[in-house]
C-alpha positions in Angstrom: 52.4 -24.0 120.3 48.3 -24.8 121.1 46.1 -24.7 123.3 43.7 -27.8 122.1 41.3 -27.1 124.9 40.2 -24.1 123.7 41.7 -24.2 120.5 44.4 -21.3 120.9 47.9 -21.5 119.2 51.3 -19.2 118.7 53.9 -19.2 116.6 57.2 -20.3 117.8 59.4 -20.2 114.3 58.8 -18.6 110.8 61.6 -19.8 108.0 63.5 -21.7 110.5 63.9 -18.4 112.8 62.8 -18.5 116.4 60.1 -16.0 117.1 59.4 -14.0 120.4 56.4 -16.0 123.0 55.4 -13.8 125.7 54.7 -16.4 128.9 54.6 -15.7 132.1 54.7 -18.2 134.9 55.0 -18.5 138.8 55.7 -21.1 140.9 51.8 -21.8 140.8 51.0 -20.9 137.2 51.7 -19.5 133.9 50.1 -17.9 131.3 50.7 -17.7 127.5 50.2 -14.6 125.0 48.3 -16.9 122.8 48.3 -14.1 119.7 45.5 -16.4 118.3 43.3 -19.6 117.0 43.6 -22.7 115.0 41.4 -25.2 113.4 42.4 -28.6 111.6 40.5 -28.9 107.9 41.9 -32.3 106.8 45.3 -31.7 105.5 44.9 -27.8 106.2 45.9 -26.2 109.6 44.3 -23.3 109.9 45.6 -19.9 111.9 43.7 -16.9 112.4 46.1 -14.3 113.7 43.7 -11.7 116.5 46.2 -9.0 116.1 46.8 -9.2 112.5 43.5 -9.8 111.2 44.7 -12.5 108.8 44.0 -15.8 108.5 47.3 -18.3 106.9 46.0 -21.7 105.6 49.1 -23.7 106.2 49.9 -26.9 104.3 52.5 -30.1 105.1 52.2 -30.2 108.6 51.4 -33.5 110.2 47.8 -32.5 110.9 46.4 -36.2 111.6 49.3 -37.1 113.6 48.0 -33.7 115.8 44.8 -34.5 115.6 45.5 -38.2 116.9 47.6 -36.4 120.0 45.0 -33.6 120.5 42.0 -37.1 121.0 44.2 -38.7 122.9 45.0 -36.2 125.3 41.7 -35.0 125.7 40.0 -38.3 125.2 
């Protein structure tokens, strides 16, 4: 899941398993346990864990079909 405005993102799956997304929303707002950030390198999407330290360089997703949604959206 991201965040494109301020470049945020969480994991929602790892090897086809669902993995645990702390929101929290009311009937005015919500708020997301973003656990870090993301950048787009050409074919790479990048996501630097905060918790964790680490940094995975993730390959095959459909980064310029993301990056055509993320302009369009925010123009």
């Amino acid at each position: 899941m991201l965040d494109p405005s301020d470049q945020l993102a969480t994991p929602v799956s790892r090897d086809g398993d669902a993995l645990p997304i702390h929101i929290e929303d009311s009937v005015t707002n919500f708020a997301v346990g973003w656990q870090g950030t993301y950048s787009i390198d050409g074919a790479a999407f990048v996501f630097m864990d905060k918790s964790l330290g680490n940094i995975r360089t993730i390959l095959g997703y459909p980064t310029d079909q993301i990056v055509n949604k993320i302009s369009n959206m925010l123009g």
